[in-house]
N, C-alpha and C positions, 0 to 999 in steps of 0.2 A: 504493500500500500504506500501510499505517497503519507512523507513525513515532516513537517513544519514545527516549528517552536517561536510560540510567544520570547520578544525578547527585551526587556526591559531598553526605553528609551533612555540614553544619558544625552544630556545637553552640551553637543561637541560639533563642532563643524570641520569638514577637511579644509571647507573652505578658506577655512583661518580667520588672525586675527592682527591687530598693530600693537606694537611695542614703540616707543623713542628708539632713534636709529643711535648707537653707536658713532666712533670716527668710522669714515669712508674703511673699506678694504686696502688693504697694501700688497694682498696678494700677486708674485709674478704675472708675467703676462704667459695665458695657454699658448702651448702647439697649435697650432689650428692646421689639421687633416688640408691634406691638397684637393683641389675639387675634384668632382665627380667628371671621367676620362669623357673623352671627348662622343657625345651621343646620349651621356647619360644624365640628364639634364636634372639640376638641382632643385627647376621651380616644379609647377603642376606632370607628372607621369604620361607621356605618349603611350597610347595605346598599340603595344603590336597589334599582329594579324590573330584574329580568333584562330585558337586553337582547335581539337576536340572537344575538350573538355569544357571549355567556354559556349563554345555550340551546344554541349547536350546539357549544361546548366542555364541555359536563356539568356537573353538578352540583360545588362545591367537595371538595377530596377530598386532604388535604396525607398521607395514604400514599406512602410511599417506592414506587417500583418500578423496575425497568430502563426503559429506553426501548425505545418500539417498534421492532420487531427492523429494521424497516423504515428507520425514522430512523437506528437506530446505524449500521447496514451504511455508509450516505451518511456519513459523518461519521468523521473520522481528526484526531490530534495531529500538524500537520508540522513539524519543528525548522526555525526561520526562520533563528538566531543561538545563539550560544556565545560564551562569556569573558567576559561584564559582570562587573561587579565589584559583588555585589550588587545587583542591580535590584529596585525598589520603583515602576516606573509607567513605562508607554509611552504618549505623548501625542501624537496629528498636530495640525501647527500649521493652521488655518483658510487654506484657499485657497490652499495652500503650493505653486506651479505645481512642485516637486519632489518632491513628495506626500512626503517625511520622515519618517520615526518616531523623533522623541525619547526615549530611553529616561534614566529618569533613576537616577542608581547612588546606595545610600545613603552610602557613601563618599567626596560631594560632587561630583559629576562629572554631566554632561550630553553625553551621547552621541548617535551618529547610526545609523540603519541607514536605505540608502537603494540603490533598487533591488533591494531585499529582502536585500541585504547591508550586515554590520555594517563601516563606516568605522571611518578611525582619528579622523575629527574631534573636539574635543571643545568644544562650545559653552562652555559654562564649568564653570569651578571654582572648588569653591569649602572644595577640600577641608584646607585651612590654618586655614579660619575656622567648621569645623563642632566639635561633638562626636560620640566614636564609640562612644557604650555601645549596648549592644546594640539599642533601640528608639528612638535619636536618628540623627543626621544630615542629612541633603538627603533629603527627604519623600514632598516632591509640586511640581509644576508645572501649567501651567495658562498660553495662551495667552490675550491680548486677540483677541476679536472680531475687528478690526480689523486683526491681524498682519499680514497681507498686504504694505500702506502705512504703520502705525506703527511694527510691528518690538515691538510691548510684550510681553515676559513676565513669567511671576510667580513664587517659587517660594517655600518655607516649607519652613526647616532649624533645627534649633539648635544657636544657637553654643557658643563653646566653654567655658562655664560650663551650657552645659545650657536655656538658656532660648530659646523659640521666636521668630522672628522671619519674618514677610513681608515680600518685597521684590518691590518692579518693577526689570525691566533693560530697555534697551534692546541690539538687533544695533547693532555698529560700521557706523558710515557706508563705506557700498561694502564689507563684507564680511558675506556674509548666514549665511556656519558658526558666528560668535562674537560672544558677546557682550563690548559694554565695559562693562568694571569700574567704570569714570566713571559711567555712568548709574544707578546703584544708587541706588534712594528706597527707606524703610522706611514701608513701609505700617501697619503693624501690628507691635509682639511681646506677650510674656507672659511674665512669670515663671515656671518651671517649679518646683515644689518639691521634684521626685524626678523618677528619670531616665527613668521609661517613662510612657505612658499619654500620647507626642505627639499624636496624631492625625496631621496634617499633610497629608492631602489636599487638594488643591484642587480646585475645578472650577468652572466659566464657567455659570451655569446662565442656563435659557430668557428671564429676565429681562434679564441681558448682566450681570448683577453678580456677584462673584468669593465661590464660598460655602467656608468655613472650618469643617475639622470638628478639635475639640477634644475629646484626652482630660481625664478627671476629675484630672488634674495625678500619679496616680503613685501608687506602694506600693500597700497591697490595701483592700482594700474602699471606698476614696473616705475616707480616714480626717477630711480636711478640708471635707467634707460639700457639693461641690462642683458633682455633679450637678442637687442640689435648690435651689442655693442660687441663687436671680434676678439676684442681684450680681457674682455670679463669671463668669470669663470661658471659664475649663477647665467641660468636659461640659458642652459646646452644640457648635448648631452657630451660626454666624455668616454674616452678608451685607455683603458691601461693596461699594460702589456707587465703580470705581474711578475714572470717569471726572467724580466730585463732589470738589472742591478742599476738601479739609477733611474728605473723609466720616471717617469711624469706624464700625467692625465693630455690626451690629444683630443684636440675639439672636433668630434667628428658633425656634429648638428647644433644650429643656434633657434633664435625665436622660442623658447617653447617656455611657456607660464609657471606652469608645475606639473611634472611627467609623474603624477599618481599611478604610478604601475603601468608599467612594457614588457613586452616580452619576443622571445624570439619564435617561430615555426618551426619547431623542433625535427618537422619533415621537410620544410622547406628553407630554411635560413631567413626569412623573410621577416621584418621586425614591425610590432605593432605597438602604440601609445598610447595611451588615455592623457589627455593632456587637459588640464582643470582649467574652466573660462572665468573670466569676470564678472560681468555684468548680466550679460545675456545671453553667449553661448558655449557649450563644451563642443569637445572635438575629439575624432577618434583618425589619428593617422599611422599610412602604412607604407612603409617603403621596401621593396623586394632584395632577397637579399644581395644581387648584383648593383645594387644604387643605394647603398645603403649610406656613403659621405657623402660631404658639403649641401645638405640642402639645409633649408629656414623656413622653420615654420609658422613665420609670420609675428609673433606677440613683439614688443605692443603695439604694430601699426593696426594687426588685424587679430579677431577675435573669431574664430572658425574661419566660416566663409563670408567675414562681414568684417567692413571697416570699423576701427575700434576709437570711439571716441572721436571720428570726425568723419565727412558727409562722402566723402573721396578718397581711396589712398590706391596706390599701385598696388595690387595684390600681383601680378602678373610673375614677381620674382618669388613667391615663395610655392613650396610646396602646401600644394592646399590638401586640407582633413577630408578622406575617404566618404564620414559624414559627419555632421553634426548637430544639436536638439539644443530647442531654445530652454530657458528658465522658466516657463512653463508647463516640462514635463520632467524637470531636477536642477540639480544646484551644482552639483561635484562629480564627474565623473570619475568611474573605478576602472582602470584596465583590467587588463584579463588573458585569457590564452585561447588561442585555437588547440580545440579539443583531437588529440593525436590516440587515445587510448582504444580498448577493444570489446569494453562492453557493451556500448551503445556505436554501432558503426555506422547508424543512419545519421550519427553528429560528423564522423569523420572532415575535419578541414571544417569546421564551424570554430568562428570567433565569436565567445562571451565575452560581455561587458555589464557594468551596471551602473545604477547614480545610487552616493552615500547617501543625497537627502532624500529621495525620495523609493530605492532599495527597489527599483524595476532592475529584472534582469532581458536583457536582448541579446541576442546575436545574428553574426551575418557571417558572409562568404564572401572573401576576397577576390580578385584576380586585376592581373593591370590595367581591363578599361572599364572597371568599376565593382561594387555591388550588389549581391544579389541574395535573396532567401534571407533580409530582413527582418527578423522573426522578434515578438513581443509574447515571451513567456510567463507575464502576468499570472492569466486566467489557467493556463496549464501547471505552473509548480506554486502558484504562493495564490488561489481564490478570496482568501480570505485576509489578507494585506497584513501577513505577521511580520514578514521578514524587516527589519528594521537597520540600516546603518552597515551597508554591507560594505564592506572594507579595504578586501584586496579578495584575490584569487590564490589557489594556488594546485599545483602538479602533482603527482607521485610518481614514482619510476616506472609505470606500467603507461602513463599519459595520462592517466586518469584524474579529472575535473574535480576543484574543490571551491567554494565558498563561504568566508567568512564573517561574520559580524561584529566590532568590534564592542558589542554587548559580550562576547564571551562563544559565543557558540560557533562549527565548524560542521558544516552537512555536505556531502559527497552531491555530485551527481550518477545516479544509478538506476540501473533497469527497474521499470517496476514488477515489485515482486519480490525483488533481491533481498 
């Protein structure tokens, strides 16, 4: 049967909030990535030639609709866990012969659920040396390649002045639940100037390098003109090549607000964003994974597919969001994953998304000239409008699809019946 859980509202917004700015950043100036080779253009995606597969999925068509009745029926929310403490990312560590799901709590804490129950373990903490305004804390995490035999992680929080910081850990020798605190190296931080607009996800992308998505540093409209600006390090996204002695973060994408959960196509290399709007629109973009540097995505000239804050602006140079929904249907958008797993394969190559204020879940289908099978799973997993505050997403090592609230709860996507 299909499975929901009432989940207590706490009064929190991804949206964020202001603080008094700090002095300016002093941080270095970024690498900034060479553009995108010649053909592969940085603003809006040329459409090749339809392929087959494009052919026997229809014509592009970003219309809302239910899913087919046939699909929903298959398809249920099943509560996996309860009690985190905030949850903001569920991670499987590579080749992990315990198959683990890391759940990471923004309250600085690193958790276990394992055997499809939540332990009490708690990898680390780190919650003495974080801050806790509303849009700060313990972020994101993100696994070395190699974990298996190195034991390397990574995580991006900020500390307790507000400013963001990466770090590698290592597990304690002969104990594989925790990490030691000794092994702490700072990869990377940043000066924050205001208390929202972290970003803070991490992820491992096809290359093996550790990619860093950054908000435009805080308060509203980008007041420190951050997104556009080639120098600054807030509103991009970043590449780090962890296993070069010396690297530093390379700008691979600028313009973006706050990249509330990306991820990569685990089948295809192809990279998708949820990127958090202003005033009036969020946005979901995707770039395939052969075009994946130098493009901009727009903030703060523009805000989705619409100029931001004035009657005209050149959008022509950026790459424009795949799609986007005004503030009359959510407030924050949540990234998510295209579903690669095997229990529901009428989802295969579906991208989930959702909005934290308003806890709709959607998904679609990508391909390079647009769009398609636009789905609102409302009335199919959540009737009775429980789901509240959904947070982030996240994978298991099979590809299989999760959900989270930062009320505490984490529910599977699963066949129904399961």
């Amino acid at each position: 049967m299909r499975t929901t859980i009432l989940v207590v509202t706490i009064t929190v917004a991804l949206a964020g909030c202001r603080r008094d700015p700090p002095p300016a950043p002093t941080a270095p100036a970024p690498t900034v990535a060479p553009p995108a080779p010649e053909g592969q253009l940085a603003g809006p995606l040329a459409a090749p030639p339809a392929t087959a597969l494009e052919a026997a999925l229809g014509p592009p068509n970003e219309g809302l609709t239910a899913p087919p009745e046939a699909v929903a029926a298959g398809v249920q929310l099943q509560v996996v866990a309860t009690g985190f403490d905030r949850p903001v990312a569920l991670v499987a560590a590579p080749d992990d012969p315990r198959r683990r799901l890391f759940v990471v709590e923004q309250t600085g804490r690193i958790r276990v659920i394992e055997g499809g129950k939540r332990t009490d373990v708690v990898v680390l903490d780190l919650s003495s040396e974080i801050s806790s305004g509303n849009e700060q804390g313990l972020l994101g995490l993100a696994f070395h390649p190699g974990f298996a035999s190195n034991h390397r992680l990574f995580v991006d929080y900020t500390d307790r002045d507000g400013d963001t910081h990466v770090v590698e850990y290592q597990l304690a020798a002969g104990d594989p639940d925790h990490v030691d605190p000794a092994t702490a190296r700072e990869l990377w931080s940043v000066e924050q100037p205001y208390s929202n607009h972290n970003g803070g996800n991490l992820v491992i992308g096809p290359d093996g390098a550790l990619w860093i998505g950054t908000g435009d540093g805080g308060a509203a409209g980008d007041p420190r003109g951050n997104g556009q600006n080639p120098d600054a390090l807030l509103g991009k996204m970043l590449r780090l090549e962890v296993d070069r002695p010396g690297a530093t973060p390379t700008v691979v994408a600028t313009g973006l607000r706050n990249p509330w959960r990306y991820s990569f196509d685990r089948a295809t290399g192809d990279l998708y964003i949820g990127d958090v709007g202003q005033n009036a629109w969020e946005q979901l973009d995707v770039v395939p994974a052969g075009q994946l540097t130098g493009h901009n995505f727009g903030w703060n000239v523009a805000e989705g597919r619409h100029c931001y804050d004035a009657t005209t602006c050149d959008r022509s140079r950026f790459t424009a969001p795949v799609t986007d929904y005004p503030h009359s249907q959510g407030c924050s958008v949540t990234g998510g994953f295209v579903y690669r797993g095997r229990a529901l394969p009428a989802l295969d190559g579906v991208y989930f998304y959702a909005d934290y204020c308003t806890a709709f879940l959607r998904s679609f289908r990508w391909r390079p000239d647009g769009i398609r099978d636009h789905w609102d799973w409302k009335a199919a997993l959540d009737p009775r409008s429980q789901l509240t505050q959904l947070s982030s997403f996240g994978v298991d090592a099979d590809g299989e699809l999760y959900v989270m609230s930062l009320g505490g709860t984490i529910w599977r996507f699963a066949p129904t019946g399961a």
